[in-house]
C-alpha positions in Angstrom: 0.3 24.7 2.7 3.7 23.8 1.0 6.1 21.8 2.1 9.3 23.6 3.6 11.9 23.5 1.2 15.0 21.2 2.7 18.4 20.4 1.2 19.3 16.7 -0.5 21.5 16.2 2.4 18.5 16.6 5.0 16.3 14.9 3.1 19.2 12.0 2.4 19.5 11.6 6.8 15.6 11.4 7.2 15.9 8.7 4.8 18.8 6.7 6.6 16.6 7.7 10.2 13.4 5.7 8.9 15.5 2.7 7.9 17.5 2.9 11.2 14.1 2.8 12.8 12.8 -0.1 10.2 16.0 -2.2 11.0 14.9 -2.3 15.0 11.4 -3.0 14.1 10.5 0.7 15.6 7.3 0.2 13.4 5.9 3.6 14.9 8.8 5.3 14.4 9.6 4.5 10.7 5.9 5.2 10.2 6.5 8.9 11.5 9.6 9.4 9.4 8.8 8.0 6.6 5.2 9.3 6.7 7.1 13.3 6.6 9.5 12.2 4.0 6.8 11.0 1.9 5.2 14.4 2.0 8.4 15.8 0.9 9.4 13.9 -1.6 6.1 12.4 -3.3 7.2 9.7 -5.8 10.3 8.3 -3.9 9.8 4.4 -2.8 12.2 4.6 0.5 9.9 6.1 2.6 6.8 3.1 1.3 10.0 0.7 1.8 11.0 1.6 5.1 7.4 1.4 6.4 7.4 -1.5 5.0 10.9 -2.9 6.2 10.2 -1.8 10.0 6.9 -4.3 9.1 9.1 -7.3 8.2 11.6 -6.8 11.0 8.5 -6.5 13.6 7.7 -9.8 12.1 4.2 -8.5 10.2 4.8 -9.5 6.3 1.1 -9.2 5.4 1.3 -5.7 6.2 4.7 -4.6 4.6 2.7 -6.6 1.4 0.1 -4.5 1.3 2.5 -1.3 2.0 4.3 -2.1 -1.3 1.5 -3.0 -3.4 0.1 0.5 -3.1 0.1 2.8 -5.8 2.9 5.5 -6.0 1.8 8.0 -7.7 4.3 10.0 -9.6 6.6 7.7 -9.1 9.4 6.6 -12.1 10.3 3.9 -13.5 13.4 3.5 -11.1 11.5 4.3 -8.1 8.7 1.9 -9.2 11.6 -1.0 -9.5 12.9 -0.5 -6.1 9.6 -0.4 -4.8 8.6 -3.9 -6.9 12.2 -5.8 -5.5 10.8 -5.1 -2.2 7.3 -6.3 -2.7 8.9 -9.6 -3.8 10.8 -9.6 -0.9 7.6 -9.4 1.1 6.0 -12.1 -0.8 8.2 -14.5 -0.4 8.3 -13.5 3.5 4.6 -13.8 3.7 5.1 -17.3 1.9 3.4 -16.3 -1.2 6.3 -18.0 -3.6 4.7 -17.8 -6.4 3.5 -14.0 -6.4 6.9 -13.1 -5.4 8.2 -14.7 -7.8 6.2 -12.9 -10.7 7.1 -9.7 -8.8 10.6 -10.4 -9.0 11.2 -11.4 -12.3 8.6 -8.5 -14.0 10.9 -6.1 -12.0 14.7 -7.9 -12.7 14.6 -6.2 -15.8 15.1 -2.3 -14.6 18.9 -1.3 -13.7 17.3 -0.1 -9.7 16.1 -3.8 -9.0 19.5 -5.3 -8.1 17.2 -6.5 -4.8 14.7 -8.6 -7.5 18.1 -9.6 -9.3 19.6 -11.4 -6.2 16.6 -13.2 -4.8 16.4 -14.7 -8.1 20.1 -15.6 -8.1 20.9 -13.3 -11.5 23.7 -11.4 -11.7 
C-alpha cells in the first residue's frame, strides 16, 4: 500500500513533534513519530536522529549509537552528513573518543555537518 501523500508543511511538524518528544526523553513516543515519518520520507536522517536523540536524553547512548550507524538507504550526501554529526555526537556520549572523533572529522567536510564542525571547534 502507498503512503498517503502529505504536504511539506505536515511532514515539516511531524518532524519538530519527534524531536519535541526526543528533547523529554519520550523515547516511545519519538519512536512512533519518527518510525511514520520514516515511512514517508525514506532517505531523510531526522526521523533516525530523533530516535536517536530521545535515546541520549533518556540517558541510553549505546543505543542512539547503534540508531545512527544503521544504514540509510537512499539517503544523500547531505542527509548522510547530518546523520554522521550525530553519530559523533553519540560517540563521544557513549565515551568512545576516539570513534567519535573519526566520525566527526570524515563528516566536517560536507556543508550539512555544521554539528561535526562545532564538536571539533571549526568554524
Amino acid at each position: 500500500m502507498a503512503a498517503p501523500a502529505f504536504a511539506a508543511a505536515d511532514l515539516q511538524l511531524l518532524q519538530d513533534l519527534a524531536f519535541v518528544a526526543a528533547g523529554g526523553a519520550y523515547v516511545a513516543e519519538a519512536d512512533a513519530i519518527a518510525t511514520g515519518l520514516a515511512r514517508l520520507r525514506p532517505g531523510a536522517a531526522g526521523p533516525a536522529i530523533a530516535r536517536a536523540l530521545a535515546r541520549l536524553n533518556a540517558g541510553r547512548p549505546d543505543e542512539a549509537v547503534t540508531l545512527l550507524q544503521a544504514d540509510l538507504p537512499g539517503a544523500d550526501a547531505h542527509e548522510q552528513a547530518l546523520r554522521q554529526s550525530f553519530l559523533g555526537l553519540a560517540l563521544q556520549l557513549a565515551g568512545r573518543q576516539a570513534e567519535s572523533r573519526r566520525v566527526l572529522e570524515a563528516a566536517s567536510a560536507h556543508p550539512a555537518a555544521g554539528v561535526a564542525r562545532a564538536m571539533l571547534g571549526q568554524p
